[in-house]
DSSP file (Angstrom, degrees, kcal/mol; ACC not computed):
  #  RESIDUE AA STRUCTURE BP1 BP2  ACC     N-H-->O    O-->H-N    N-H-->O    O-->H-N    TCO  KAPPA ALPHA  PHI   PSI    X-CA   Y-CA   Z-CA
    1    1 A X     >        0   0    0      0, 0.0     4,-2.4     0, 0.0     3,-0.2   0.000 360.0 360.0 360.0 -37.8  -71.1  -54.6  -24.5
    2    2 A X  H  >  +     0   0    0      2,-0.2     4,-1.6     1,-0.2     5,-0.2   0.772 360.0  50.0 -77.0 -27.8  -67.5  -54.9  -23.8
    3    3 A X  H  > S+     0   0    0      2,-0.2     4,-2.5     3,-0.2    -1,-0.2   0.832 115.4  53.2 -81.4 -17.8  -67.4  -53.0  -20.1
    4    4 A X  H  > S+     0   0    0      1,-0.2     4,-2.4     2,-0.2    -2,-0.2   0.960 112.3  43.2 -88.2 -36.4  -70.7  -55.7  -19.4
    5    5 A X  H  < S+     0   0    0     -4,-2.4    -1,-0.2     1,-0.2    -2,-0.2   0.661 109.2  52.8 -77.9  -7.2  -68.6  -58.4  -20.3
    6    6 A X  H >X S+     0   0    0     -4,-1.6     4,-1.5     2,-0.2     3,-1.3   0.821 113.2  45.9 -56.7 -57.7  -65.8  -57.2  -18.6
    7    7 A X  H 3< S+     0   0    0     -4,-2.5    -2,-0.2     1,-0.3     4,-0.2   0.783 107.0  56.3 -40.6 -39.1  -68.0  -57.0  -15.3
    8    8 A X  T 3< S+     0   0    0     -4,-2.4    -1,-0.3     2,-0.1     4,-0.2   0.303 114.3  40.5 -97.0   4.5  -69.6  -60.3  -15.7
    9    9 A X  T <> S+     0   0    0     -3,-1.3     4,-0.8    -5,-0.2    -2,-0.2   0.383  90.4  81.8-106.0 -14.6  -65.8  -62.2  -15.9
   10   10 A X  H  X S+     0   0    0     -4,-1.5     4,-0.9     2,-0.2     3,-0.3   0.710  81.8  61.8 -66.4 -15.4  -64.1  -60.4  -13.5
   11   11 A X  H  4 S+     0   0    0     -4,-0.2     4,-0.3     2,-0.2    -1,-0.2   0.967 111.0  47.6 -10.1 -86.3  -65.6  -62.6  -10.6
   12   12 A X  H  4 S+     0   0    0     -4,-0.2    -2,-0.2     2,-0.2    -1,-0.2   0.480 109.7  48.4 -22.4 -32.5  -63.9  -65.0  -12.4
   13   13 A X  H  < S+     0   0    0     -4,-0.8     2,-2.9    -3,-0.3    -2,-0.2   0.862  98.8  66.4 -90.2-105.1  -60.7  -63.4  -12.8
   14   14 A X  S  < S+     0   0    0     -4,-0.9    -2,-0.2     1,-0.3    -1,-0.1   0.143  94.3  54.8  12.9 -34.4  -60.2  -62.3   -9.5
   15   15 A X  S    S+     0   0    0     -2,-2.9     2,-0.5    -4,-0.3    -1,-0.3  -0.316  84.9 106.9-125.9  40.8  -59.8  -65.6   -8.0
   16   16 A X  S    S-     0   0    0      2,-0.0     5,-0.2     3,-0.0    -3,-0.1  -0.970  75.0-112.9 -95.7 117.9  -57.1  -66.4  -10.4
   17   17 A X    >>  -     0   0    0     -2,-0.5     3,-3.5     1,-0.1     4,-0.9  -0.291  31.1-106.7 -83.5 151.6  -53.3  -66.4   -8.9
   18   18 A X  H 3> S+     0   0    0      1,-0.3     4,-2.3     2,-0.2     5,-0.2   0.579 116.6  59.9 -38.7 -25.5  -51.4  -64.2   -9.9
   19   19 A X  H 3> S+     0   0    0      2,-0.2     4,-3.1     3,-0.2    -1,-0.3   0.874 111.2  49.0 -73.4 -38.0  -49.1  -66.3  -12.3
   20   20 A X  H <> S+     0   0    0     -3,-3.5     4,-1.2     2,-0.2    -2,-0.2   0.900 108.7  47.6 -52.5 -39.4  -52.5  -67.1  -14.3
   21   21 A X  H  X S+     0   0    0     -4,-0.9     4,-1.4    -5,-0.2     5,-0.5   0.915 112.7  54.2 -77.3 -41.6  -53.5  -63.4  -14.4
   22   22 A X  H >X S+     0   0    0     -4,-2.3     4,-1.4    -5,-0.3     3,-1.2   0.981 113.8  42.7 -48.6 -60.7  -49.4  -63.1  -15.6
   23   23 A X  H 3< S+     0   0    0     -4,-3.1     4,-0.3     1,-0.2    -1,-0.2   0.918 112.0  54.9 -44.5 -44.5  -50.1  -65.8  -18.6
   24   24 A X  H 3X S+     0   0    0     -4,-1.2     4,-2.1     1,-0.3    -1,-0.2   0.617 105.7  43.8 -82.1 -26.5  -52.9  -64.3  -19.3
   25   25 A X  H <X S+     0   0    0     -4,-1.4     4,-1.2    -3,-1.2    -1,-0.3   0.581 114.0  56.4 -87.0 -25.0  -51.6  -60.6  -19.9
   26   26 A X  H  < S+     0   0    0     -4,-1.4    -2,-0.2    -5,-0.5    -1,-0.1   0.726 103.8  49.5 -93.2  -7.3  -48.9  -62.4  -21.9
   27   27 A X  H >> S+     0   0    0     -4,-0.3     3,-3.3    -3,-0.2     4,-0.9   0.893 112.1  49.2 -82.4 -79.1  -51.7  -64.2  -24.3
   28   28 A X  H 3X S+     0   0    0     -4,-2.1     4,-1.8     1,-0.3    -2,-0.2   0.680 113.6  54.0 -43.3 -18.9  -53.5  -60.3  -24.8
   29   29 A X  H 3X S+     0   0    0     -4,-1.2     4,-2.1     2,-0.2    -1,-0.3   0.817 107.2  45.2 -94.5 -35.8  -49.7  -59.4  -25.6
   30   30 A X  H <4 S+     0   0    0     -3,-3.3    -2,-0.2     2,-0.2    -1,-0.1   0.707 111.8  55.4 -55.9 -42.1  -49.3  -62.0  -28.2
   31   31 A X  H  < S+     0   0    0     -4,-0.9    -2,-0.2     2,-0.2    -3,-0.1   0.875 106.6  43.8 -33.9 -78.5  -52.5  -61.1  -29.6
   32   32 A X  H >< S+     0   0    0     -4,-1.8     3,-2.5    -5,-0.2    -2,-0.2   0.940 113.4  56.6 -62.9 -34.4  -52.1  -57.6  -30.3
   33   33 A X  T 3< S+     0   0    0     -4,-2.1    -1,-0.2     1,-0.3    -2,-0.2   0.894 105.8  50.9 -64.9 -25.3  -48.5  -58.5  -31.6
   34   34 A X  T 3  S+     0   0    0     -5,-0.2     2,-0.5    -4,-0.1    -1,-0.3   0.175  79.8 121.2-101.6  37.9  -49.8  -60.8  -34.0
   35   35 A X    <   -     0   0    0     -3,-2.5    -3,-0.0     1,-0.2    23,-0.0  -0.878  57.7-138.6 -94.0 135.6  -52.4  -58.2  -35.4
   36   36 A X        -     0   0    0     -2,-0.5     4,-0.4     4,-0.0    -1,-0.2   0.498  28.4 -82.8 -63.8-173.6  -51.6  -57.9  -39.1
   37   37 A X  S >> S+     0   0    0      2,-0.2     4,-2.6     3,-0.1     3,-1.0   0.821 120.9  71.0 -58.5 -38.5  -51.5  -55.0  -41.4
   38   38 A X  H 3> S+     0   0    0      1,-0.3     4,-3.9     2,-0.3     5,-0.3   0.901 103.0  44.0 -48.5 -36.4  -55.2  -55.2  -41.9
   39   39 A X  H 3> S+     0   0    0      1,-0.3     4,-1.0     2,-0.2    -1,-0.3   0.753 110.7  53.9 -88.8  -8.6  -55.5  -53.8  -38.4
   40   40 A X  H <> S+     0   0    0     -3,-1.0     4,-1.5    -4,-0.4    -1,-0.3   0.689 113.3  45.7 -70.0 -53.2  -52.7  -51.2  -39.0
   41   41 A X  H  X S+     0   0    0     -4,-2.6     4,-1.6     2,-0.2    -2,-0.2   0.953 111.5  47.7 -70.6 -52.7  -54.6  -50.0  -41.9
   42   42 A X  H  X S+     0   0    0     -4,-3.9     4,-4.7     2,-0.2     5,-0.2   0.941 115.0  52.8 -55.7 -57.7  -58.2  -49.9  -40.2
   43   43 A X  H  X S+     0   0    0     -4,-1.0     4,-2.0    -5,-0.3     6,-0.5   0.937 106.6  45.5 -28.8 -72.1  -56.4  -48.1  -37.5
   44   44 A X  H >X>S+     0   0    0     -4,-1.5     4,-1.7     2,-0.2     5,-0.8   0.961 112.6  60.1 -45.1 -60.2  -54.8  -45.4  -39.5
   45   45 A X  H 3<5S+     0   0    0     -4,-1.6    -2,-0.2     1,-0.3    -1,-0.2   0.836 109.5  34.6 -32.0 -67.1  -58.1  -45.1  -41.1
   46   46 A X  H 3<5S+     0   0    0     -4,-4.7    -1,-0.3     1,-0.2    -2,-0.2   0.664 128.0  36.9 -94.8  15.9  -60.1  -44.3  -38.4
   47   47 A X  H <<5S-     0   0    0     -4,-2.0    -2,-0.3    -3,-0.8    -1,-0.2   0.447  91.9-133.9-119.5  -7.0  -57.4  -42.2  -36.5
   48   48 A X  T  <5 +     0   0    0     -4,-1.7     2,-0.4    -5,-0.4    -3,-0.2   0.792  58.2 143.9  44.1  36.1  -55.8  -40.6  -39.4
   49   49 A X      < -     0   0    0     -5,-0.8    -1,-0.2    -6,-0.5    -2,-0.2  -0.763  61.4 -92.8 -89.1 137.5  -52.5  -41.5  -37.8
   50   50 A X     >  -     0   0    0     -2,-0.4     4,-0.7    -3,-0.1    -1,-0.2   0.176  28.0-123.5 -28.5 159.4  -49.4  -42.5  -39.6
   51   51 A X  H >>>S+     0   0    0      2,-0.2     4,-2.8     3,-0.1     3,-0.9   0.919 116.7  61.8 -91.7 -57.1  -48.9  -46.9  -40.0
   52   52 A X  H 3>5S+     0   0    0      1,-0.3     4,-2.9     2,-0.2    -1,-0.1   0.816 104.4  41.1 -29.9 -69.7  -45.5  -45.7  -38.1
   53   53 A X  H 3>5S+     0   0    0      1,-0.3     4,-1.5     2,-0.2    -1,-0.3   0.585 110.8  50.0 -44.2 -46.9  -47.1  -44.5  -35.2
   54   54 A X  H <X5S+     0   0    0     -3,-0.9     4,-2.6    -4,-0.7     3,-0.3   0.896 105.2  62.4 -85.9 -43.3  -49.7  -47.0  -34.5
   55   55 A X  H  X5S+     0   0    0     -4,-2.8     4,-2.2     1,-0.3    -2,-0.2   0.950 109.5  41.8 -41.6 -43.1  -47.0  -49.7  -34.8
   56   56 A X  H  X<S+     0   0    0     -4,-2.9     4,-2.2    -5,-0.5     5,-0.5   0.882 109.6  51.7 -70.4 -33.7  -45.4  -48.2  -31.9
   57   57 A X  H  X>S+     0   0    0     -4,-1.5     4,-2.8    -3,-0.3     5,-0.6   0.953 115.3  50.9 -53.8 -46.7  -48.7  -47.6  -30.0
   58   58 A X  H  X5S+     0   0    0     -4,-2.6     4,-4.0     1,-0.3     5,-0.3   0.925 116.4  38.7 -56.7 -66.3  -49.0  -51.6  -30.9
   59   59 A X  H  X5S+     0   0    0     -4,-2.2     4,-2.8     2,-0.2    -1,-0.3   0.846 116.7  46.8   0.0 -77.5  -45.4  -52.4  -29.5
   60   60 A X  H  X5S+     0   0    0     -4,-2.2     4,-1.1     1,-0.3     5,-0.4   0.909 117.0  47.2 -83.3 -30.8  -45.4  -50.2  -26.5
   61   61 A X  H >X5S+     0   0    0     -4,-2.8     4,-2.2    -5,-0.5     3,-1.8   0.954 109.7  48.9 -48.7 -59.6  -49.1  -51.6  -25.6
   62   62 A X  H 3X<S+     0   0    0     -4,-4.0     4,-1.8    -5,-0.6    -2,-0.2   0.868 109.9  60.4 -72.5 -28.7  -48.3  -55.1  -26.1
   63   63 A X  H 3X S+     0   0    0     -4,-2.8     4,-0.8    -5,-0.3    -1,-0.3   0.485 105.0  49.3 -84.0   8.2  -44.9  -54.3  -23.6
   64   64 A X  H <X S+     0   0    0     -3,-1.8     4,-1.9    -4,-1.1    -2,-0.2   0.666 101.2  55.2 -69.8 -39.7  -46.7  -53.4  -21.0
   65   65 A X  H  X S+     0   0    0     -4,-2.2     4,-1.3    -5,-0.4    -2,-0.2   0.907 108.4  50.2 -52.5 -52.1  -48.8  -55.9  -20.9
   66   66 A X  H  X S+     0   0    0     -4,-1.8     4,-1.3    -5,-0.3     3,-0.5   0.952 109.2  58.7 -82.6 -29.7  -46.0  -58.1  -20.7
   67   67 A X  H >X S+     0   0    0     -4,-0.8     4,-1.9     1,-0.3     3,-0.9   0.903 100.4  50.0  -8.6 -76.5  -44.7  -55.8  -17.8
   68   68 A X  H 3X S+     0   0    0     -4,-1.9     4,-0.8     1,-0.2    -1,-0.3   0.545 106.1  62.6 -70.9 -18.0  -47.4  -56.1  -15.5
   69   69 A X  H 3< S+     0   0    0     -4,-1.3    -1,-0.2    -3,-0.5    -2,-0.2   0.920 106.1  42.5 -89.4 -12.3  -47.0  -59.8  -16.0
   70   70 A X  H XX S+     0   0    0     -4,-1.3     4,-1.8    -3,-0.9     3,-1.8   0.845 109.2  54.9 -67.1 -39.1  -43.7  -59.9  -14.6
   71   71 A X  H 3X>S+     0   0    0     -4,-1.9     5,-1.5     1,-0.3     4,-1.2   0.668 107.1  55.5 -62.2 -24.6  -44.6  -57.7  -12.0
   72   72 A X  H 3<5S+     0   0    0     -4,-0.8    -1,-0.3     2,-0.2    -2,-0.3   0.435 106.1  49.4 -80.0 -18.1  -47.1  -60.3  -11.6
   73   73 A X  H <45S+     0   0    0     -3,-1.8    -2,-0.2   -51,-0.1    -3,-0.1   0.682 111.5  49.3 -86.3 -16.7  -44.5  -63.1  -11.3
   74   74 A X  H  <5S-     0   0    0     -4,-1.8    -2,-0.2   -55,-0.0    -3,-0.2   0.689  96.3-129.6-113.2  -4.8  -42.6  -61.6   -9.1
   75   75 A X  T ><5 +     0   0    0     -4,-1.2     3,-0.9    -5,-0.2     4,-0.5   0.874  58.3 137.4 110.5  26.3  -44.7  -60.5   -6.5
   76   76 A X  G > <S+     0   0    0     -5,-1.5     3,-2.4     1,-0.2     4,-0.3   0.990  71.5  69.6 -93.7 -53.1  -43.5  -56.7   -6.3
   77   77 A X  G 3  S+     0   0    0     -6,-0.6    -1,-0.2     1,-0.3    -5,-0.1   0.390  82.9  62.8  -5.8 -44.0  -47.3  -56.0   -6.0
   78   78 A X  G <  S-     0   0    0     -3,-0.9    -1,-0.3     2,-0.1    -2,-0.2   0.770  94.5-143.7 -73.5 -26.3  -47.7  -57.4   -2.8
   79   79 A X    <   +     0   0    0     -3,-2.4     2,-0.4    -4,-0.5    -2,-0.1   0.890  44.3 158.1  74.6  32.8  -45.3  -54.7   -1.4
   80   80 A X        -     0   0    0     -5,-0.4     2,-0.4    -4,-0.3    -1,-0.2  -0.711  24.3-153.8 -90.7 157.5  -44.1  -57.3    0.9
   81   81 A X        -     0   0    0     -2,-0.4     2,-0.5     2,-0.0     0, 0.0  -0.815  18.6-152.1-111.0 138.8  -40.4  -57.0    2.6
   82   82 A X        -     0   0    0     -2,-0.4     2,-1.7     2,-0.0    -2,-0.0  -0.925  13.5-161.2-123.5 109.8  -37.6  -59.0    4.0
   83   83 A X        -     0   0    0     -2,-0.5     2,-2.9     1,-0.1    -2,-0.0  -0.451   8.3-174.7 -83.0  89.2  -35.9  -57.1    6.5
   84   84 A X        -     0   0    0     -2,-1.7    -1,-0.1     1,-0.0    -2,-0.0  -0.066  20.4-167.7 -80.1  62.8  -32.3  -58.9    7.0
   85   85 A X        -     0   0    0     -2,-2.9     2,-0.7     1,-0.1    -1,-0.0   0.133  28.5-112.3 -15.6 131.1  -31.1  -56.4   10.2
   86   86 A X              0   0    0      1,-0.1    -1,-0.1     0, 0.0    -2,-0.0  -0.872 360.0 360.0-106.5 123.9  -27.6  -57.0   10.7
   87   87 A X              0   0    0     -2,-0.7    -1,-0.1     0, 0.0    -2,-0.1   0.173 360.0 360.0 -49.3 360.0  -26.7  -58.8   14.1
């Protein structure tokens, strides 16, 4: 259900500019940071991982996300260049 509904909004997505797709990474980042204990527990639960360990998966997920949105404000993405040759 989630990969169709990923398929059916990406149309949508796509035609977003890139400072929108950047907000947007920086909302899902906000999200996961403001997942509770509950979800730390449930987590643990079904992975039989330490509450350490998934906090840090939680962390380093939710900085990445906000990564790729910088990289998405600044344009590195396009792999465009300014060559200033010196005269």
């Amino acid at each position: 259900a989630a990969a169709k509904a990923a398929a059916a909004a990406y149309p949508t997505y796509r035609t977003l500019s890139a400072a929108r797709r950047a907000d947007f990474l920086d909302a899902i980042a906000a999200e996961i940071d403001a997942l509770g204990d509950d979800f730390v527990a449930l987590v643990c639960q079904e992975t039989a991982l330490p509450a350490g360990r998934i906090q840090g998966e939680r962390g380093r997920t939710s900085g990445q996300m906000r990564l790729f949105a910088q990289v998405l404000r600044r344009g590195d993405f396009y792999g465009a260049r300014i060559d200033r040759a010196l005269p």
